[in-house]
C-alpha positions in Angstrom: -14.7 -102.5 31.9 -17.9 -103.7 33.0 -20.4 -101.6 34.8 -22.4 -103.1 38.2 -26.3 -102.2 37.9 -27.4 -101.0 41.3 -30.8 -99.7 42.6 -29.3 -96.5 43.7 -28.4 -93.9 41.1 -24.5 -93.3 41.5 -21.0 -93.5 39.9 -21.4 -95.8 37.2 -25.0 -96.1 37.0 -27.0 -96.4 33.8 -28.1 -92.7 34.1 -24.4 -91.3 34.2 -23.4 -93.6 31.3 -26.6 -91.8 29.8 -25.9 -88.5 30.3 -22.0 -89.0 29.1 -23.4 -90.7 26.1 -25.6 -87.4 25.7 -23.0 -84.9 26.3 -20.6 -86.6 23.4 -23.1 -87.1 20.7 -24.2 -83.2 21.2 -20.2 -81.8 21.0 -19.7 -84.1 17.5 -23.4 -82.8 16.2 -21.6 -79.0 16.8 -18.3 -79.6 15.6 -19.9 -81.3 12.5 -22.6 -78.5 11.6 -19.8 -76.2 12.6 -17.7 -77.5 9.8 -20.5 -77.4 7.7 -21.9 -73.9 8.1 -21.2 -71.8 5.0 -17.9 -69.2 6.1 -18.5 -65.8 6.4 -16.2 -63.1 7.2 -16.0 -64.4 10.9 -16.8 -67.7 10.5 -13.1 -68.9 12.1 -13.8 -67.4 15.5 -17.5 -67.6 15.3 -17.5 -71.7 14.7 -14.4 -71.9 17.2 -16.3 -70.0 20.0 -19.3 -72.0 19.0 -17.4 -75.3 18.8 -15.0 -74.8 21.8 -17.1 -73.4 24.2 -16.5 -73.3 28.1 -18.4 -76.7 28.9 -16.1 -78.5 26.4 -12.8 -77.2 27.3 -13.1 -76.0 30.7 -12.0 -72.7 30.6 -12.8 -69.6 29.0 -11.5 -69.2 25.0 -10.4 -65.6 24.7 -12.8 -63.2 23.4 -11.8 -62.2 19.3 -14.2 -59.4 18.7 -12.3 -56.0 18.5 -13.3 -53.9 21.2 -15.2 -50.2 20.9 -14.2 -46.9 21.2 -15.6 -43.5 20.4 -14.3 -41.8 17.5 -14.4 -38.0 19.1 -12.5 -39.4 22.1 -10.5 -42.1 21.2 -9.7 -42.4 25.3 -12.9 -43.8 26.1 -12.6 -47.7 25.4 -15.2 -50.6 25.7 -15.0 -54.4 25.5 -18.4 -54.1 24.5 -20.8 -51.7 22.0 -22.8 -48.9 23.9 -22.6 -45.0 24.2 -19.5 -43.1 24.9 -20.2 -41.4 28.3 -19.2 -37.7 27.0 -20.7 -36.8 24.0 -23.3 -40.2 23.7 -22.1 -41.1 20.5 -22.5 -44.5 19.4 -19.1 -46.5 20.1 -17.5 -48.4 16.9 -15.2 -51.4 16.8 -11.5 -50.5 16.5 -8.4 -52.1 14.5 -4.7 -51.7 15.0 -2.8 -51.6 12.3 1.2 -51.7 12.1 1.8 -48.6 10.5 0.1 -46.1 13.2 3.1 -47.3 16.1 0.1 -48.9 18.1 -2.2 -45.8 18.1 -5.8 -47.3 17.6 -7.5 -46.3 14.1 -11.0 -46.4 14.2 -13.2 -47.7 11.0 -16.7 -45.9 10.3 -19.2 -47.6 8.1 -20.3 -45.1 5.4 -23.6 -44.9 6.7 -22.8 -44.3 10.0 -20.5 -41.6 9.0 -23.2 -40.1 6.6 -25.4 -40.0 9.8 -22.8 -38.1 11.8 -22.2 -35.8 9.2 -18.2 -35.6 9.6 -16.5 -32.9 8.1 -13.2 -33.0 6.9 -10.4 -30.4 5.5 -7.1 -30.9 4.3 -4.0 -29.4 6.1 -2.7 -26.9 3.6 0.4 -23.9 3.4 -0.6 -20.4 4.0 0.1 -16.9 5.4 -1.4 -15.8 8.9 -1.0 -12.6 9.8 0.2 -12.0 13.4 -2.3 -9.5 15.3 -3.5 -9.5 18.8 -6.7 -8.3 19.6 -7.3 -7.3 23.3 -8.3 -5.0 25.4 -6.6 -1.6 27.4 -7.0 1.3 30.0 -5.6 4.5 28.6 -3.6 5.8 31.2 -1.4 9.3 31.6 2.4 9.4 30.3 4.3 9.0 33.4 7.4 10.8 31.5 5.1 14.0 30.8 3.6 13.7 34.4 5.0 16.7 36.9 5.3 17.0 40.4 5.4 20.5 41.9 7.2 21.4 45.2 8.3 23.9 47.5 12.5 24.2 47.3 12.1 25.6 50.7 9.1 25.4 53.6 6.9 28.2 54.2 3.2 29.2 53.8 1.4 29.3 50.9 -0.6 32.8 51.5 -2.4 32.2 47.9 -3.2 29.8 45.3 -4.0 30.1 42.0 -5.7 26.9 41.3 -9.2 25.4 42.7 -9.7 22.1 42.0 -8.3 19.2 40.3 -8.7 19.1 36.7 -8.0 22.4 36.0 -5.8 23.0 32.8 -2.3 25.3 33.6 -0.3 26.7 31.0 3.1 26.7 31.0 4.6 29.1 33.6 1.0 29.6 34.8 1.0 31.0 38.5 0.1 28.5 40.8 0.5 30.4 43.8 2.2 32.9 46.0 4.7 31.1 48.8 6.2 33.2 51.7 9.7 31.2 53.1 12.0 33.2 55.7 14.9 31.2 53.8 14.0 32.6 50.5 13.5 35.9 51.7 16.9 35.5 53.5 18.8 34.3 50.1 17.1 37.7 48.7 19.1 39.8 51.6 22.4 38.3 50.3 21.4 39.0 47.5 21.3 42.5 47.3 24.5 42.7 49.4 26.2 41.2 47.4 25.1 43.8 44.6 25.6 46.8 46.8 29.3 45.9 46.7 30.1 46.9 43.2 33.9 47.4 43.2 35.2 45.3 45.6 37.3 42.1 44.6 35.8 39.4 43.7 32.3 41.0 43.6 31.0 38.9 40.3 31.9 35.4 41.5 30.1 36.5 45.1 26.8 37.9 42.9 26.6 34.5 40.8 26.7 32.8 44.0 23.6 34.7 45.7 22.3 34.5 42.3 22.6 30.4 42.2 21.5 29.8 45.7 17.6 32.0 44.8 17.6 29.3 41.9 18.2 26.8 44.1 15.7 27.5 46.1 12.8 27.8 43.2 12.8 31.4 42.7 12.3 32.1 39.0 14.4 34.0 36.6 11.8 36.8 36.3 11.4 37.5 39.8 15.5 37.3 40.9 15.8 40.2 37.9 13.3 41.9 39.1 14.6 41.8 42.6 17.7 42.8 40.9 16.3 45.8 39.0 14.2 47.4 42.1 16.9 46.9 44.8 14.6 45.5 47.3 13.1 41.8 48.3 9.4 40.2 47.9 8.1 39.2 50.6 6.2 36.1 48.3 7.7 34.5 45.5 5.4 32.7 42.6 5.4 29.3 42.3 4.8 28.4 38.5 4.0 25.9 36.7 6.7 23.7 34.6 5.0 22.7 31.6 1.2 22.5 30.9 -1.3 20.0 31.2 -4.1 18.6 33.4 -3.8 19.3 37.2 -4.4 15.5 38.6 -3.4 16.4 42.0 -3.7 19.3 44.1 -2.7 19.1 48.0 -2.3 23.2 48.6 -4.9 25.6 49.8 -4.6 29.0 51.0 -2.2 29.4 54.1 -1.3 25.6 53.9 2.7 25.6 55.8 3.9 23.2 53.1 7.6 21.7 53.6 10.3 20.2 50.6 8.4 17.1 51.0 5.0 18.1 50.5 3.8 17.6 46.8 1.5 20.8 46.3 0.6 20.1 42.6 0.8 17.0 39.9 0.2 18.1 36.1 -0.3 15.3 33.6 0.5 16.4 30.0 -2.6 14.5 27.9 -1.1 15.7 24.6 0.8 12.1 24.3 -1.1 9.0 26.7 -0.2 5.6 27.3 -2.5 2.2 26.9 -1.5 -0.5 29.2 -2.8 -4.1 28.1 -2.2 -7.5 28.9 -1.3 -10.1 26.6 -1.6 -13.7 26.9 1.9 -16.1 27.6 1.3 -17.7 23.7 0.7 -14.9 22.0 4.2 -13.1 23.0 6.6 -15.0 20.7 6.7 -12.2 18.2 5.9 -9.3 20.3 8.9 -6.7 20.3 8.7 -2.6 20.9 7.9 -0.6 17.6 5.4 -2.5 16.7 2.1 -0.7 14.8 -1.1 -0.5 16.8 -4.5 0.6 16.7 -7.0 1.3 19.1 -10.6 2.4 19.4 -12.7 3.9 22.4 -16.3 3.3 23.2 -17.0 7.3 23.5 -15.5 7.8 20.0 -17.2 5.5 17.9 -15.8 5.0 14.0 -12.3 6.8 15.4 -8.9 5.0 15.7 -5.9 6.0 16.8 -2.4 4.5 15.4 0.4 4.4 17.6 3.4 1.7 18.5 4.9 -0.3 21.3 6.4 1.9 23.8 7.7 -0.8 26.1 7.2 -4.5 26.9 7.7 -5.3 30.7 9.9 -8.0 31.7 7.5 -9.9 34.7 4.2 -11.7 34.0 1.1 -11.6 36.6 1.4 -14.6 38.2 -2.3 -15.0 38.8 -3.5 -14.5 35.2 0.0 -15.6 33.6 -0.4 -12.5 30.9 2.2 -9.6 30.3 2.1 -6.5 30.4 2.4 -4.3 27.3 2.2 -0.5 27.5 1.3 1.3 24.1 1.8 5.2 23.1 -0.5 7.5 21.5 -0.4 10.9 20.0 -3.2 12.5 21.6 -3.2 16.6 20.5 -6.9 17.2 20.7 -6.9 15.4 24.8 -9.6 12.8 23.7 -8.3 10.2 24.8 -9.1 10.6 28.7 -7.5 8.4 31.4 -8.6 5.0 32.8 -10.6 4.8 29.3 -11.3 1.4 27.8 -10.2 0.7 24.2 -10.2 -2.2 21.7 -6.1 -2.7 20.8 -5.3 -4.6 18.1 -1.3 -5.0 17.7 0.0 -5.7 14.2 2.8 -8.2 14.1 3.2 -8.9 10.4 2.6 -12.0 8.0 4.1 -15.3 8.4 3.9 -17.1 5.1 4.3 -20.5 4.2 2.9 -22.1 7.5 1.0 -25.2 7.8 -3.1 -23.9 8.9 -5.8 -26.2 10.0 -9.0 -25.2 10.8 -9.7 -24.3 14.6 -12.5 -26.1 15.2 -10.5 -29.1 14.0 -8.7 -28.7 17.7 -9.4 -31.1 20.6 -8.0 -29.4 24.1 -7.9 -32.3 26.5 -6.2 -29.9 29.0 -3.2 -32.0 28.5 -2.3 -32.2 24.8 -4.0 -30.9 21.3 -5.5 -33.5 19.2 -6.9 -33.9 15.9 -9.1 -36.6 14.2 -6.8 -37.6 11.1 -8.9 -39.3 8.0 -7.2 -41.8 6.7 -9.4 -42.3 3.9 -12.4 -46.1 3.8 -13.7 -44.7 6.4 -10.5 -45.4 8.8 -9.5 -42.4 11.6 -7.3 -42.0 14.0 -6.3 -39.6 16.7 -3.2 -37.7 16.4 -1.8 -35.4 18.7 -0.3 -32.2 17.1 1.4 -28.7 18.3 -0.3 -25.4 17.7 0.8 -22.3 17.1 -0.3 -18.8 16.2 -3.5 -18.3 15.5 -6.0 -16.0 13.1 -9.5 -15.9 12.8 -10.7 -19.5 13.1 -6.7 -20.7 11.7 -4.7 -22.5 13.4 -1.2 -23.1 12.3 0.4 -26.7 13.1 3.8 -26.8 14.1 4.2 -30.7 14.3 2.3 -34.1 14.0 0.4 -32.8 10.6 2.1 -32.6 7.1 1.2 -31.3 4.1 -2.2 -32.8 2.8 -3.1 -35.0 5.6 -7.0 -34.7 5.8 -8.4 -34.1 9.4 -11.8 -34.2 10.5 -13.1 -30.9 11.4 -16.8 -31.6 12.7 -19.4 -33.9 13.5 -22.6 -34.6 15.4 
């Protein structure tokens, strides 16, 4: 083909046969010194991105560099180097390799990992011992708790007690109660006594008798009302067992009725702890378990006790269960709505695979450890937890026996 010279620059003019001319003899300079450069370990995909670059080809050659992650979170990926955004750690180039099922394993060079100062431990078998350690309220035994009142309504014309607080023995006088229907019962009664000889006179006694127990009146006073011949006006109210007065809702000349509750007595010689107990933590929990406790006011004392009774709801809001404990408490020490440090003994589990805690990363999804895979290589792997001791954690699955996992780094 021959080419027309014009005065005007334009298609097929001696400048665009220049510049073609140009363009070839720079692309066969490249491809020859690319042929001739001495290889290095990415001398392929350096001397094709160098030879067989956009202008030649006309598109874009994809990129052959492996792309960066960080190797604390292995989420955060980068087609480029830079910091990861979380902890600012310097992000390294990653390799897959066919073995890990596509998870991404992350090569260090020695000096960066000298400079991050990683930490690693081995996963090993061992025994934890199951405790919890929390925190209760002493509160009173509700089966040694005891509410006091009136079989029958009337006026209280004295009490015994003053306040709230007060210790009552058992079959203390609490006060003096005046009830028409008592004194009534105490007619019949004495009728009923007066008729000694008549048929049927010792089934009719027992039945007056029965209906002044009935109605509260202790065994003292009905043989006493027996033995004189004549009624009481008042009858003692007295006290079932002893303990603590926690309630009082009587005072002199009160008109009380069945209903009214005129006296609560808590027995402190035996109390209960009530503590809450996190949703992991209650695989093992069961009632007879050994606990301990300790009190703030007492300090160097424990107490030993057990389980009384797990409850069978948890608290929606902070998802923990309630556990109530029982203590022997003789000496009364142990004073409601107290706060103690519990500790409940569960036993040792032996033979159980134990990791490090701080080798743990909580995503809030999943738990995930760094696993060292030995030249440097890591990779993340995510495991299940289970009970844990101190700062051990024992692995349920995704670790074995001997695998190596990173437990710190800057």
């Amino acid at each position: 083909m021959r080419f027309r010279h014009s005065g005007v620059p334009g298609r097929g003019s001696p400048p665009a046969i220049f510049l073609c001319r140009v363009t070839t003899v720079l692309l066969l300079c490249t491809l020859l010194s690319a042929c001739n450069r001495t290889p290095g370990p990415d001398a392929p995909s350096e001397a094709l991105e160098d030879a067989l670059g956009d202008t030649a080809t006309g598109h874009a050659v994809k990129h052959l560099d492996p792309r960066y992650v960080c190797p604390m979170h292995p989420q955060i990926v980068r087609d480029e180097p830079g910091n990861c955004p979380i902890c600012g750690m310097d992000l390294v180039a990653r390799s897959l390799e066919p073995d890990t099922g596509g998870r991404p394993v992350v090569t260090v060079r020695g000096e960066v990992l000298q400079s991050m100062g990683v930490r690693t431990g081995r996963v090993e078998k061992g025994t934890l011992w199951q405790f919890i350690r929390t925190v209760g309220r002493v509160d009173y035994d509700e089966t040694r708790m005891a509410h006091v009142h009136p079989r029958a309504e009337g006026w209280m014309e004295r009490v015994s007690l003053r306040a709230e607080g007060d210790h009552v023995r058992r079959d203390q006088l609490l006060g003096d109660l005046y009830s028409p229907e008592i004194l009534s019962a105490q007619v019949d009664f004495l009728i009923a006594l007066e008729r000694d000889g008549k048929a049927a006179t010792e089934a009719r006694i027992e039945k007056a008798r029965n209906r002044l127990r009935l109605l509260g009146v202790t065994e003292a006073t009905i043989q006493r009302i027996e033995k004189r011949m004549e009624t009481q006006n008042t009858v003692p109210v007295t006290s079932p067992q002893a303990g603590v007065v926690t309630m009082l809702g009587v005072r002199d000349g009160m008109f009380v009725t069945p209903q009214k509750e005129i006296v609560t007595i808590a027995d402190l010689s035996r109390v209960w702890v009530l503590v809450d107990v996190f949703e992991f933590q209650i695989d093992w929990l069961r009632e007879g378990l050994e606990t301990e406790i300790t009190v703030p006011a007492y300090p160097g004392r424990e107490w030993e006790g057990k389980v009384d009774y797990i409850y069978p709801d948890l608290d929606p809001k902070s998802r923990t269960l309630r556990v109530r404990l029982a203590f022997e408490n003789p000496q009364e020490l142990l004073k409601a709505n107290m706060f103690a440090e519990v500790i409940i003994y569960g036993g040792p589990r032996r033979d159980v695979l134990v990791i490090p805690r701080e080798a743990i990363i909580v995503t809030g999804e999943r738990e995930s450890v760094v696993k060292a895979l030995g030249e440097g290589r890591f990779e993340p792997v995510d495991v299940i937890t289970g009970m844990r001791e101190g700062g051990n954690v024992e692995v349920l699955q995704g670790l074995a026996e001997g695998d190596e996992v990173v437990i710190s780094g800057q």
